[in-house]
C-alpha positions in Angstrom: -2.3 -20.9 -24.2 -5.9 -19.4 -24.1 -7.0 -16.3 -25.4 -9.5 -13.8 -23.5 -10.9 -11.2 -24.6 -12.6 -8.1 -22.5 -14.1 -5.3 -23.6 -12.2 -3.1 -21.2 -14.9 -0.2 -20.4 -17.4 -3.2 -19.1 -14.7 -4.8 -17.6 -13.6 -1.8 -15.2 -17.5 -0.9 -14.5 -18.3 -4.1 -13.7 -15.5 -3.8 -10.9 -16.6 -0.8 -10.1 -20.1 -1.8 -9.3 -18.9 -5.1 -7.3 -15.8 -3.5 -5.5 -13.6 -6.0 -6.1 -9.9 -5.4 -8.1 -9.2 -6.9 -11.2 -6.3 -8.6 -9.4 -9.3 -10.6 -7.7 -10.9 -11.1 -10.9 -7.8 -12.6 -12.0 -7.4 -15.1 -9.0 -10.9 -16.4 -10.2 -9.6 -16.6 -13.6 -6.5 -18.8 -12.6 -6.7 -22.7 -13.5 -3.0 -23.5 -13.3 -2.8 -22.5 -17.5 -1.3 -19.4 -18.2 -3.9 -17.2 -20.2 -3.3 -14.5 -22.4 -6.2 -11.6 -21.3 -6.6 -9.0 -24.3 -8.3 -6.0 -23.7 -10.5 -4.2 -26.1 -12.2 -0.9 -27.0 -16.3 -1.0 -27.8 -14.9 -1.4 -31.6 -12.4 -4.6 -31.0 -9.3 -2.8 -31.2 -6.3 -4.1 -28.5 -5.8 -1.8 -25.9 -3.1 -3.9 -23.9 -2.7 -7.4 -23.0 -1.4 -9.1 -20.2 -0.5 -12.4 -19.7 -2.1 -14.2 -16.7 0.1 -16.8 -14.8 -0.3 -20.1 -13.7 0.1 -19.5 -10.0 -1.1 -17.0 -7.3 2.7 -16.4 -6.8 3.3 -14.5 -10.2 0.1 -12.9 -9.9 1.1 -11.3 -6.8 4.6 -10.8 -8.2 2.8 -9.2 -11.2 0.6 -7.2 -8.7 3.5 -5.5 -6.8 5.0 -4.8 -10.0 1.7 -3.1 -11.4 1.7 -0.9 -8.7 5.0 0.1 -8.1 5.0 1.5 -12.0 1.5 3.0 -11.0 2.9 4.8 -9.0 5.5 5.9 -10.3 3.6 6.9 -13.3 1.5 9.3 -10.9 4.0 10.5 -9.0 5.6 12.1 -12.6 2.3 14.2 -13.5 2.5 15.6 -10.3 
């Protein structure tokens, strides 16, 4: 499995900036290998990691997963 590793706070601007999702990002990022995407703080330190699929199936499996604990997670500050 590869390894990739994203400084997170460039990451998340850079979407910002283009308007796109990381879940499109991801999509791009898809070769039919499972990868395992680290994200990092500006001094290297692991954040989270997630592991990207093989197939647009899991990814979108992962998506609706990703958002349902989102939003779950919102809806208890609230």
């Amino acid at each position: 499995m590869k390894t990739v590793e994203i400084k997170a706070d460039q990451f998340f601007e850079i979407l910002k900036l283009r308007d796109v999702s990381m879940w499109e990002i991801f999509v791009q990022m898809m070769d039919g290998e499972e990868k395992e995407i680290i994200f990092l703080t500006e001094d290297d330190k692991i954040l989270f990691n997630y592991i990207l699929p093989s197939t647009k199936e899991k990814l979108e499996e992962d998506r609706k997963e990703f958002s349902k604990q989102f939003s779950e997670k919102l809806s208890h500050l609230n």
